[in-house]
C-alpha positions in Angstrom: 25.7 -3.7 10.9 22.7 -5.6 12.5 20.1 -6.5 10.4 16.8 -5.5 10.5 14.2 -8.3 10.9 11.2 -7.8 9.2 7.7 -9.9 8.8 5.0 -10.0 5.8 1.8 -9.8 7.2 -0.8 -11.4 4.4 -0.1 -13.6 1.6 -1.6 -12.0 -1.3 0.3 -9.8 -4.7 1.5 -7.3 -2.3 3.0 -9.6 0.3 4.9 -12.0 -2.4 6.2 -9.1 -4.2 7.4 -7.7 -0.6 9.1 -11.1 -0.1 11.0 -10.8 -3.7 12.1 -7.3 -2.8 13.6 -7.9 0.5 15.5 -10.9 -1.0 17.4 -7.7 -2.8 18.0 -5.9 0.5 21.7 -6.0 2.5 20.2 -4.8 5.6 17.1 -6.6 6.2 15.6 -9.7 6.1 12.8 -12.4 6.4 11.6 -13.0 9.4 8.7 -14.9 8.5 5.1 -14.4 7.2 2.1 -14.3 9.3 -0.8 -15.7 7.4 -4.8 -16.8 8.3 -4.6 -19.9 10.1 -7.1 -21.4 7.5 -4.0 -21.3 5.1 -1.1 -22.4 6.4 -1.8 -25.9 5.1 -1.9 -24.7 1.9 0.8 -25.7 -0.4 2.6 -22.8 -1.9 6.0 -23.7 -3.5 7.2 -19.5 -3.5 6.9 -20.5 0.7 9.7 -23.0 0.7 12.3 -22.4 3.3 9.9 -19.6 4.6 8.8 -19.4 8.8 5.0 -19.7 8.2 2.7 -18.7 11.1 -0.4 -17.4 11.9 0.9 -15.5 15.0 3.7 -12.9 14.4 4.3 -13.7 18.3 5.3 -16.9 17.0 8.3 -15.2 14.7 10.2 -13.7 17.9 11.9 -10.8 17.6 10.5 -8.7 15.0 11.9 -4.8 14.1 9.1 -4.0 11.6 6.0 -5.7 9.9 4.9 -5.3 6.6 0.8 -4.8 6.9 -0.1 -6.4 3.3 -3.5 -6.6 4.2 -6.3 -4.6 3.4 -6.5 -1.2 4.3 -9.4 -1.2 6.7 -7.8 -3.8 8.5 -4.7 -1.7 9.2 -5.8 0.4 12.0 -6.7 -2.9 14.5 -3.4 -4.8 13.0 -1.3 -1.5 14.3 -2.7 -1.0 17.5 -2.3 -4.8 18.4 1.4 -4.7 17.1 2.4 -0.7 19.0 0.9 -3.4 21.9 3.5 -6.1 21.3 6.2 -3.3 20.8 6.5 -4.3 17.1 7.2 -1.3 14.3 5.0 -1.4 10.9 4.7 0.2 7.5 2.0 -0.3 5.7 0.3 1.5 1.9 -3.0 2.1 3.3 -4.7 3.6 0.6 -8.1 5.5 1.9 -6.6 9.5 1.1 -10.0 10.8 3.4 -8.8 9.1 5.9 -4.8 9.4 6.5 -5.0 12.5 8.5 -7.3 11.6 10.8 -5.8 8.0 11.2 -2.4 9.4 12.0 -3.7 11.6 14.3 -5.7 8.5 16.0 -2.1 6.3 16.5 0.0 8.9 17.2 -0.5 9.0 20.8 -0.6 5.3 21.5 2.7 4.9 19.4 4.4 7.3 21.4 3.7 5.5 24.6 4.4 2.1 23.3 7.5 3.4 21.6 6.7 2.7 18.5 7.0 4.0 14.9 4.5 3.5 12.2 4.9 5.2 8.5 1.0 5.0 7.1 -0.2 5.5 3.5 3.3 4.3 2.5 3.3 2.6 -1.2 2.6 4.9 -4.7 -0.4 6.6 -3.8 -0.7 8.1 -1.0 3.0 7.4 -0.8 5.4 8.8 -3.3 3.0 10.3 -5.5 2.0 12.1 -2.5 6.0 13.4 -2.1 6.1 14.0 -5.9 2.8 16.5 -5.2 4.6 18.0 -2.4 7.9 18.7 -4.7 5.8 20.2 -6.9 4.0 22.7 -4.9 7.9 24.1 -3.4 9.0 24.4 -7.8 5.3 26.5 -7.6 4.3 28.1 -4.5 0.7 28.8 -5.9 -1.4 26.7 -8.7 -3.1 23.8 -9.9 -2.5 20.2 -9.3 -4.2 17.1 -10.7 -3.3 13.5 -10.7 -5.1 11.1 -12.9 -4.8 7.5 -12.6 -5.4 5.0 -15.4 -4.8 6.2 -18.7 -7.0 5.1 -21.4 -6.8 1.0 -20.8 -7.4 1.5 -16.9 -5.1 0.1 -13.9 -5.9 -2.2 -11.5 -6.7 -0.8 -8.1 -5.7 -3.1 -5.3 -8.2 -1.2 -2.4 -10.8 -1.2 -5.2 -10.4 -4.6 -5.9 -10.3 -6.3 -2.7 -13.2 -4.8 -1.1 -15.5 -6.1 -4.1 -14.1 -9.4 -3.4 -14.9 -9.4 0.2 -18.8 -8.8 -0.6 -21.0 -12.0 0.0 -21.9 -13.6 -3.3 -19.0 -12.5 -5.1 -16.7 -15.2 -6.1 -14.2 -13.5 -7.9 -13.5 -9.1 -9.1 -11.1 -7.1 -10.4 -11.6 -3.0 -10.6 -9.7 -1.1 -13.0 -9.5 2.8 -12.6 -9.5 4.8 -16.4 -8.9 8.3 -17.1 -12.1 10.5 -17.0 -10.2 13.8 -18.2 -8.0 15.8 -16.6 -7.7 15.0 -13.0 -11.1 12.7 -13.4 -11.3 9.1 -12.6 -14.1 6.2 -13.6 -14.2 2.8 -12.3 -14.7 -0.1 -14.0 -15.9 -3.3 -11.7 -15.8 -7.2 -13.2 -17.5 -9.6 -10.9 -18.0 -13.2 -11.1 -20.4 -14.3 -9.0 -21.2 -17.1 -6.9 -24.0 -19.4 -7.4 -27.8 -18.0 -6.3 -25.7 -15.0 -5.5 -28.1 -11.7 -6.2 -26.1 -9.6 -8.4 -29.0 -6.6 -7.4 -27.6 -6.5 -3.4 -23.7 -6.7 -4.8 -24.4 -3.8 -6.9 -25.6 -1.8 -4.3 -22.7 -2.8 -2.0 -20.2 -1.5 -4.5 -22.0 1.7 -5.0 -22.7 2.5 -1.6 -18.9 1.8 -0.4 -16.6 4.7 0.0 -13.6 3.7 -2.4 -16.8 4.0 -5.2 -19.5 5.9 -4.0 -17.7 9.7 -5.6 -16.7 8.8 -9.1 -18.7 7.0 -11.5 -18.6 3.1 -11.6 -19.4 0.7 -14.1 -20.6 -2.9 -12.9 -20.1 -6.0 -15.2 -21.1 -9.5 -14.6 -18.6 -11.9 -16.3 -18.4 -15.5 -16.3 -14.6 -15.3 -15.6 -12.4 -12.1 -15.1 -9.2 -13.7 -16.2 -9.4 -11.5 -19.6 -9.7 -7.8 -17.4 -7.1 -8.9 -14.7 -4.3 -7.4 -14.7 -1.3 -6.2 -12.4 -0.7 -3.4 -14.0 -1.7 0.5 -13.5 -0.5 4.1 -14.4 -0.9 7.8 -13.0 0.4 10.9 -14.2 0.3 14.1 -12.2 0.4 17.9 -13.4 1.1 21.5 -11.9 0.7 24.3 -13.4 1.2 27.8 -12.1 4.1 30.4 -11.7 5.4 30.2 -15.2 5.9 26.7 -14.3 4.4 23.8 -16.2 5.6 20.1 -14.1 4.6 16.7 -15.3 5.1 13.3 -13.8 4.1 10.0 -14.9 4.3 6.2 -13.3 3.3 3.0 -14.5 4.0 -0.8 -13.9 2.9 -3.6 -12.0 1.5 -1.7 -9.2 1.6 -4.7 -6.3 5.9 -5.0 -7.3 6.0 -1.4 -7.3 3.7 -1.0 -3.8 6.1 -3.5 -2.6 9.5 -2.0 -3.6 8.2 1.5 -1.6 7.0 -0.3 1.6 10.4 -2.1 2.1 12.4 1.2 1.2 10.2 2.3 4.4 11.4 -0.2 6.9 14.9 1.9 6.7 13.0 5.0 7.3 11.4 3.2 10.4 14.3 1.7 12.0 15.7 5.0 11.5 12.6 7.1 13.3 13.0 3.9 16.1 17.0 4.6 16.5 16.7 8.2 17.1 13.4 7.2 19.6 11.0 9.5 17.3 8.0 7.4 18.4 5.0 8.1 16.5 2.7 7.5 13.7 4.1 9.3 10.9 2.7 9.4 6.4 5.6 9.0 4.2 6.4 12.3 3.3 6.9 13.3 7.3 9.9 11.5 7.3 13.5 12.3 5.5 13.4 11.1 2.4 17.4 10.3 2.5 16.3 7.5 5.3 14.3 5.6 2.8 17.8 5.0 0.8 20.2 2.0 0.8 23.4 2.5 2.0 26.5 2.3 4.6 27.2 6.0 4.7 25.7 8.8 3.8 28.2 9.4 0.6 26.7 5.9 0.0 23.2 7.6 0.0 23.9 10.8 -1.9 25.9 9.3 -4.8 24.3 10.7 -8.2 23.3 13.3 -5.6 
């Protein structure tokens, strides 16, 4: 069986953990990683015997890319790879905006022949099929997901749009639990020098990923004691005389990784049978997200 060649686009805890779980995976590998061509000269010993370009032309043939970038990024990144005739999965993560960004690709994917699956890591992603299980066990009720728990999770959209404001040098911003279904955000910032904490603060709380739910802003001289990897959700439905409970937590970029690279499979698959299109992850069969040689393969413990 041929397999399927796939490239990291973007170097950061997404894209290294994407490189550890391909190294797991029978039916795909490395391509190479496309990176900023600012770093390519930097030294990064978890890149040896990697292809290292700043041009996925520069990778050849290419089945799927892996968008580890940030999410508001995506859209261009997609469009120029449908142009290049190059399949991509990425977890963008703004929930507002999935519908109406599917609906925007759809049509060019289609002509290009393409296949993208959008919104594809934990949440959107399989917390979004988990909600979807829940409302066929109860056809009517109530459903609330709340991320965080009490110590907070790091939130990778969250945290990389603070870091990309002018001023900051360095962020991390956890999610807590605000009660049921209820989410709170907590921001540390380390600023650069002269940088006016006043303008940064207003940024943050003007953005969409904060702007709805309450946000706390902390200027620290280092964030290395609130960093963290980790991050936790647990989802609820109740109705029907049925009472359903989910919960998930871990090292969210190994865990965004692990779903992304179980959707290059679903991809290809789309790609084979020439289902072109843009498509969220729970559009497509969730039996082509799974490892295996046949389908026995993929409905053992079935």
């Amino acid at each position: 069986m041929r397999k399927t060649a796939v490239a990291i686009v973007g170097w950061g805890n997404v894209g290294r953990a994407c490189k550890r779980a391909i190294s797991e995976c029978s039916d795909m590998y490395l391509a190479g990683v496309v990176r900023r061509a600012s770093s390519l000269k930097t030294e990064d010993p978890t890149l040896e015997n990697t292809v290292v370009v700043s041009d996925i032309k520069e990778l050849g043939d290419v089945d799927v890319a892996l968008l580890c970038i940030p999410s508001r990024e995506v859209p261009q990144r997609i469009r120029e790879y449908h142009a290049m005739g190059i399949n991509t999965v990425d977890s963008f993560d703004e929930h507002h905006r999935i519908v109406s960004l599917r609906r925007e690709l759809d049509v060019s994917a289609k002509v290009k022949k393409t296949v993208s699956i959008i919104g594809a890591g934990w949440d959107p992603g399989t917390d979004s099929l988990i909600r979807a299980l829940m409302k066929v066990v109860s056809l009517t009720g109530h459903t609330t997901t709340t991320f965080g728990g009490n110590k907070g999770g790091r939130s990778m959209g969250h945290t990389v749009q603070v870091k990309s404001i002018a001023g900051v040098k360095d962020a991390v911003a956890l999610t807590l639990a605000n009660g049921r279904g209820k989410q709170k955000r907590k921001v540390y910032v380390e600023l650069e020098k002269g940088a006016d904490i006043t303008a940064i603060e207003k940024a943050i709380l003007a953005d969409d990923y904060f702007k709805n739910e309450p946000t706390e802003i902390m200027v620290v001289k280092s964030i290395d004691k609130y960093n963290t990897l980790q991050h936790s959700a647990e989802i609820e439905r109740t109705g029907m005389q049925a009472n359903q409970m989910y919960s998930v937590s871990g090292n969210n970029p190994e865990f965004t990784a692990n779903i992304m690279v179980s959707s290059v499979r679903a991809c290809i698959n789309a790609y084979n049978k020439e289902d072109y299109g843009v498509y969220t992850f729970i559009e497509r069969p969730i039996i082509d997200y799974l490892a295996g040689n046949s389908l026995d393969d993929k409905l053992e413990g079935y």
